[in-house]
Wavefront OBJ file of the C-alpha trace (Angstrom):
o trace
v 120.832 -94.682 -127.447
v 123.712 -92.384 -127.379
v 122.347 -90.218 -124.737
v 121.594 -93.040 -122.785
v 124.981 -94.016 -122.763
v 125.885 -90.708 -121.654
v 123.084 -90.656 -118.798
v 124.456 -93.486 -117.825
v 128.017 -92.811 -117.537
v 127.841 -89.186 -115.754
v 125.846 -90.828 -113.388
v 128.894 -93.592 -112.931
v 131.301 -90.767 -112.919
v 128.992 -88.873 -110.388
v 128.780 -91.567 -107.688
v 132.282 -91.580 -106.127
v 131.986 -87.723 -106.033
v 128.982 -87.775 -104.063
v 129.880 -90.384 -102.117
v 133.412 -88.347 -101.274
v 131.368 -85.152 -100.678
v 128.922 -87.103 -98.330
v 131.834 -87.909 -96.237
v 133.812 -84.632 -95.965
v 130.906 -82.895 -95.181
v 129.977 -85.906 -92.304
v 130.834 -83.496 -89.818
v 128.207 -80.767 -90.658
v 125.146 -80.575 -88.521
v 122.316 -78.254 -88.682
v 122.456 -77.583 -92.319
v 122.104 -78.903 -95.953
v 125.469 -80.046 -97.418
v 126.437 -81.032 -101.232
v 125.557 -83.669 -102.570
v 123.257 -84.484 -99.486
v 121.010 -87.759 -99.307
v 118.535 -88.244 -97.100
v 117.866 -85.896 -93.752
v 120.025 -83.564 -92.080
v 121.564 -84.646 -88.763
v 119.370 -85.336 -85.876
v 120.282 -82.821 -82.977
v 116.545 -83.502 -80.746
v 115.286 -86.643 -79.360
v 112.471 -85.779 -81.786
v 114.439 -85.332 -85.093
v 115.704 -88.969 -83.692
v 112.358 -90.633 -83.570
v 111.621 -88.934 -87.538
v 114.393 -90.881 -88.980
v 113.835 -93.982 -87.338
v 110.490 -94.140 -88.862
v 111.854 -92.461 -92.152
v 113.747 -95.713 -92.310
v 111.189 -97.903 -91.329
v 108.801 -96.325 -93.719
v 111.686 -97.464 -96.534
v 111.821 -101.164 -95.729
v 107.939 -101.468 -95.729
v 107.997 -99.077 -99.293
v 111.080 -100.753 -100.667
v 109.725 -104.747 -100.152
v 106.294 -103.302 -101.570
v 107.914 -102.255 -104.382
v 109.915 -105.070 -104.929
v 106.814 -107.756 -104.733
v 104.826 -105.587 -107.294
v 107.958 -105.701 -109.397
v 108.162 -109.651 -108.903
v 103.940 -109.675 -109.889
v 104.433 -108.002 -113.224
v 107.495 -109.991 -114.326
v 105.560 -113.042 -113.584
v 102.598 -111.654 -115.302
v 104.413 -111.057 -118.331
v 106.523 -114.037 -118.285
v 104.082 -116.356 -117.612
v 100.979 -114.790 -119.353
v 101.589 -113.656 -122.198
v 100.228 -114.866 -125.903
v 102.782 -117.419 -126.157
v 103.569 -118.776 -123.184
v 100.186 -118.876 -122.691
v 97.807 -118.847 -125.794
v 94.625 -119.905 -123.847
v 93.627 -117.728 -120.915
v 91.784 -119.026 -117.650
v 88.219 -117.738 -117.155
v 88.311 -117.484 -113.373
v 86.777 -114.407 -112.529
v 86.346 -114.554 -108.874
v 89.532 -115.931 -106.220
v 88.227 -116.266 -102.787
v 91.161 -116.078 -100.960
v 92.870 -113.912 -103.636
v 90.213 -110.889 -102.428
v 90.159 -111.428 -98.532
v 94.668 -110.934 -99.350
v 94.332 -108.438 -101.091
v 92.214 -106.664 -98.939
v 94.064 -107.854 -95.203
v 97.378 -107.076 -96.178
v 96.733 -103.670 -97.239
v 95.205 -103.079 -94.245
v 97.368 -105.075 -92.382
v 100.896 -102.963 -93.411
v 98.694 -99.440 -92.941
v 98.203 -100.864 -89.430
v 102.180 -101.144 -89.290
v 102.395 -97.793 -90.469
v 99.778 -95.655 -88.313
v 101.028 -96.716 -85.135
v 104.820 -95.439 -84.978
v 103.176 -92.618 -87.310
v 100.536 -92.012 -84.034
v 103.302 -92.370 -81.214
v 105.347 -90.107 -83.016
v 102.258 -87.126 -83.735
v 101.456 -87.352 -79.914
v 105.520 -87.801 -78.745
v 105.527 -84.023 -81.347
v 102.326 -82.343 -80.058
v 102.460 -83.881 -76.363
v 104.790 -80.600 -75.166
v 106.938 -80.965 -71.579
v 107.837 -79.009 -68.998
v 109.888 -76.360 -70.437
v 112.775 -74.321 -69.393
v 112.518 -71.683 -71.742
v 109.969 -70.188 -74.332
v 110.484 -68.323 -77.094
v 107.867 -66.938 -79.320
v 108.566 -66.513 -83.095
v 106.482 -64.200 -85.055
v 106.706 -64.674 -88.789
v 106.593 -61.295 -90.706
v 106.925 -59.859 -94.221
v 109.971 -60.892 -94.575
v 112.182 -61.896 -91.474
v 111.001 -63.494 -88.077
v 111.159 -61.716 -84.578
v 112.010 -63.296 -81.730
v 110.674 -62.650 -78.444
v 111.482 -64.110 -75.180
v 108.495 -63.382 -72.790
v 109.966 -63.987 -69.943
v 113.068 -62.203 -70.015
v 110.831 -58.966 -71.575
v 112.755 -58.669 -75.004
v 112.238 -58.689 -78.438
v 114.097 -58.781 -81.689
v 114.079 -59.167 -85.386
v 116.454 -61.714 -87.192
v 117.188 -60.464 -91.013
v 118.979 -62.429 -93.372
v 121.693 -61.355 -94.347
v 123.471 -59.246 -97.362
v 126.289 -61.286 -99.461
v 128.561 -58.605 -98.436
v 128.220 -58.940 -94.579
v 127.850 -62.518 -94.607
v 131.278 -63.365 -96.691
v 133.104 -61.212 -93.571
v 132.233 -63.701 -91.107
v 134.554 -66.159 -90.878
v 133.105 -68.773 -91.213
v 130.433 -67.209 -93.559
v 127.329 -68.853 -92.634
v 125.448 -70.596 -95.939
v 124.137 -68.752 -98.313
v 120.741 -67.592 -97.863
v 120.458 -68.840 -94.523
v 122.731 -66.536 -92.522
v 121.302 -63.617 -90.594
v 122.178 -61.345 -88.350
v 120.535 -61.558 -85.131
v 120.029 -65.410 -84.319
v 117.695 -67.398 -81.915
v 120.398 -68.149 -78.597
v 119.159 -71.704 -76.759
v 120.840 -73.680 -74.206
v 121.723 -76.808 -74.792
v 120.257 -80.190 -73.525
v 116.908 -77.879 -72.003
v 113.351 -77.990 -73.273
v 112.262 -74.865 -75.175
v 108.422 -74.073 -76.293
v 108.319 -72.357 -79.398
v 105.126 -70.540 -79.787
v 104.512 -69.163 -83.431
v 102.419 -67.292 -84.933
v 101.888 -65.020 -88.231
v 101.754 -61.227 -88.433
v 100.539 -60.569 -91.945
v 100.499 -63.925 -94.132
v 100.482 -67.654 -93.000
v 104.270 -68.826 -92.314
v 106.192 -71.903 -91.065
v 108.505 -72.503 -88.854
v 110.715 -75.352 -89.597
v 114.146 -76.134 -88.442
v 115.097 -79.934 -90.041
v 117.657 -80.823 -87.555
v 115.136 -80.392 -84.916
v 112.090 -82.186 -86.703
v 109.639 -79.516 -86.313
v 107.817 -77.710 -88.795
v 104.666 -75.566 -88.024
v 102.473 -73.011 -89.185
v 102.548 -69.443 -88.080
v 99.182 -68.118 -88.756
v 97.830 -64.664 -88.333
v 95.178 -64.634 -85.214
v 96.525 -68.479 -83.854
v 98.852 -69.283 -81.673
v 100.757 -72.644 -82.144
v 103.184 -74.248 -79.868
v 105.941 -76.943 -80.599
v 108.804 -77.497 -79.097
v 112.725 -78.957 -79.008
v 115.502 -80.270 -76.761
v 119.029 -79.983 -78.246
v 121.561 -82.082 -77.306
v 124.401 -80.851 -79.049
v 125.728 -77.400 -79.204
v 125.887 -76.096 -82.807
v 124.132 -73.522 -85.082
v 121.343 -74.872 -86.810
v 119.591 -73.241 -89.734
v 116.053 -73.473 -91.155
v 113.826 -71.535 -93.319
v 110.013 -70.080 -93.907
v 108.052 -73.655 -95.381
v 105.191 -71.394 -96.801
v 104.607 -69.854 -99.940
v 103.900 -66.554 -98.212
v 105.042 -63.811 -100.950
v 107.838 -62.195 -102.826
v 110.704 -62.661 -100.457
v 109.147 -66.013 -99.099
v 113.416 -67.218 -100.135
v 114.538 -64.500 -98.111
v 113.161 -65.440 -94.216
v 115.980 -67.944 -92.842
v 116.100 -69.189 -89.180
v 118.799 -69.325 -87.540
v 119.236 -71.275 -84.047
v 122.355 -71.397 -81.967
v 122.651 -73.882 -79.632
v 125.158 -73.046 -76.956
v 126.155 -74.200 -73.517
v 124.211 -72.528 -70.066
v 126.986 -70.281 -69.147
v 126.935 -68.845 -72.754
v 123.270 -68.372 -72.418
v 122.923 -66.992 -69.435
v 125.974 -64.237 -70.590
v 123.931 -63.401 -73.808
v 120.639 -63.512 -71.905
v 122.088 -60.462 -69.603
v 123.464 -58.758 -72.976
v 120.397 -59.332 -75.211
v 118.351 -57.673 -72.347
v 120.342 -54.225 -72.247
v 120.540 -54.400 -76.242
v 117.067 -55.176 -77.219
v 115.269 -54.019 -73.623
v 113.757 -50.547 -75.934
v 113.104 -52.983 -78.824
v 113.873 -52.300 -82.308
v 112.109 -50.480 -85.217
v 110.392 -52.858 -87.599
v 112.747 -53.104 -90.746
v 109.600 -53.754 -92.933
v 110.764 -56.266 -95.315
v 114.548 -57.593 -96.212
v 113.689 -57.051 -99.743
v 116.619 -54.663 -100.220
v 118.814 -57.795 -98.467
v 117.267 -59.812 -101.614
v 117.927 -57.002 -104.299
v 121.767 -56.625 -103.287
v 122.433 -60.219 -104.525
v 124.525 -60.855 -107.127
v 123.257 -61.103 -110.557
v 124.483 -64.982 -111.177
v 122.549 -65.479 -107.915
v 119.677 -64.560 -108.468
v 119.015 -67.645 -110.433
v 118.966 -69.270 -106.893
v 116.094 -68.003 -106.153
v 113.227 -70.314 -105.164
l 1 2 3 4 5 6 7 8 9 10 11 12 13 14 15 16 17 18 19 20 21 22 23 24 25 26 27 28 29 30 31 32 33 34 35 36 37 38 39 40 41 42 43 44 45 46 47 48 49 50 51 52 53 54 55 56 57 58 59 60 61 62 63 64 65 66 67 68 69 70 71 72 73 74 75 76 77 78 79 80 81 82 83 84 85 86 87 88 89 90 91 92 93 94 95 96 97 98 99 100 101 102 103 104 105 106 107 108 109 110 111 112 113 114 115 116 117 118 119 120 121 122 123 124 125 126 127 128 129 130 131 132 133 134 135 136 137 138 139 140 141 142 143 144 145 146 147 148 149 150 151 152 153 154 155 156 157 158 159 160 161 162 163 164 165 166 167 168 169 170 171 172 173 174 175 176 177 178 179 180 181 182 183 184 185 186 187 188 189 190 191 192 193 194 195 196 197 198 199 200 201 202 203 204 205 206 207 208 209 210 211 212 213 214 215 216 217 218 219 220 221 222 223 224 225 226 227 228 229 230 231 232 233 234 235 236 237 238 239 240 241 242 243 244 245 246 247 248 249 250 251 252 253 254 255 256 257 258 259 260 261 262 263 264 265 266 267 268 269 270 271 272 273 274 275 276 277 278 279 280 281 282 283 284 285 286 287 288 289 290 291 292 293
């Protein structure tokens, strides 16, 4: 009883701070924040069309779980041993089968088509303005723009470098040579895996795909708010899978077209192949390494 009580009241305690923290942090886009509920901040028209059926997807889960609630109070209330010493013997309920078999089928039908609008609104890719293909690797991501003729790698990185940016870019996240898009344009993000099976997955931008060795996928994004957004490898693929951040920065056409000219010069010859950021992930801090995933 006693550490109920105390459950109970850290979780009272912990409320208002989460609910301050949620609205200091209101401004942050493109990343996870403390005491964060729910998704990041939409930044694509797709990210947009996720959450709305996130939230629709809660109402239809939330009255579900509310009438099955109601059903076993009732059940309990009303039939139990002494409120209700002699059961019925009805074993069949006509009408009670056909509802409980229509209005299953009837909410799935609710479900699967905003779920089927949204799969073909993701996979049904538009004319794009720019395409960048990201190749997942043992363990960082290149970037390669084919048009423009260049490649690059993007390592995260060390503590050290990343606390003298100011600001310093999240923990685990930062790295040093970022994906540059413009803003408010269509880009076609072709993955694929060098080694291992990888993902690709950016939440602010609500895509998430596979790269795997041999197959080229595609998905795609339009920004439409300058920012840096950060995501991460989704797959289990091996020791440093923790160590692989994506970083995207979302930046205005003038600023894109200036890098563009300056990424060409830098990475024209292309660059050696670090092998693996595993040093990166051995020059954390001891009390951080408990962050690992």
């Amino acid at each position: 009883m006693l550490a109920l009580l105390r459950v109970v009241a850290s979780a009272a305690m912990g409320f208002p701070v989460m609910f301050l923290n949620g609205v200091a942090h209101a401004a942050d886009w493109g990343k996870p924040v403390n005491w964060q509920l729910g998704l990041q901040r939409s930044a694509t028209p797709v990210m947009d069309w996720v959450a709305s059926f996130h939230t629709h997807l809660l109402f239809i889960i939330t009255a579900i779980t509310i009438f099955v609630l109601g059903l076993l109070v009732a059940v309990i209330v009303k039939f139990n041993a002494r409120a209700n010493p002699t059961p019925s013997k009805t074993t069949h309920h006509t009408l009670l089968e056909v509802a409980w078999t229509v209005v299953p089928v009837a909410i799935l039908v609710v479900i699967a088509v905003p779920s089927f609008r949204l799969l073909f609104y993701q996979q049904d890719i538009p004319p794009s303005d720019l395409t960048v293909k990201a190749t997942g690797k043992q363990w960082y991501w290149s970037y390669s723009y084919p048009d423009s003729k260049f490649e690059f790698d993007s390592i995260m990185l060390h503590d050290a470098e990343r606390l003298k940016m100011q600001p310093p870019p999240p923990r685990l996240l930062g790295v040093d040579n970022a994906m540059w898009v413009p803003v408010n344009k269509v880009v076609r993000v072709q993955v694929i895996g060098a080694e291992v099976i990888h993902a690709f997955a950016v939440p602010s931008f609500g895509i998430k795909i596979d790269a795997i060795p041999g197959r080229l996928n595609e998905t795609w994004f339009k920004a439409t708010r300058e920012g840096t957004y950060y995501g991460q490898c989704s797959e289990l693929c091996g020791k440093d899978h923790a160590f692989m951040p994506i970083e995207v920065r979302v930046v205005s056409e003038q600023a894109f077209s200036a890098w563009l000219e300056d990424a060409k010069k830098k990475y024209a010859g292309g660059q050696p192949a670090p092998g693996s950021n595993a040093l990166a992930a051995a020059d954390l801090a001891e009390p951080q390494v408990d962050n690992k995933r």
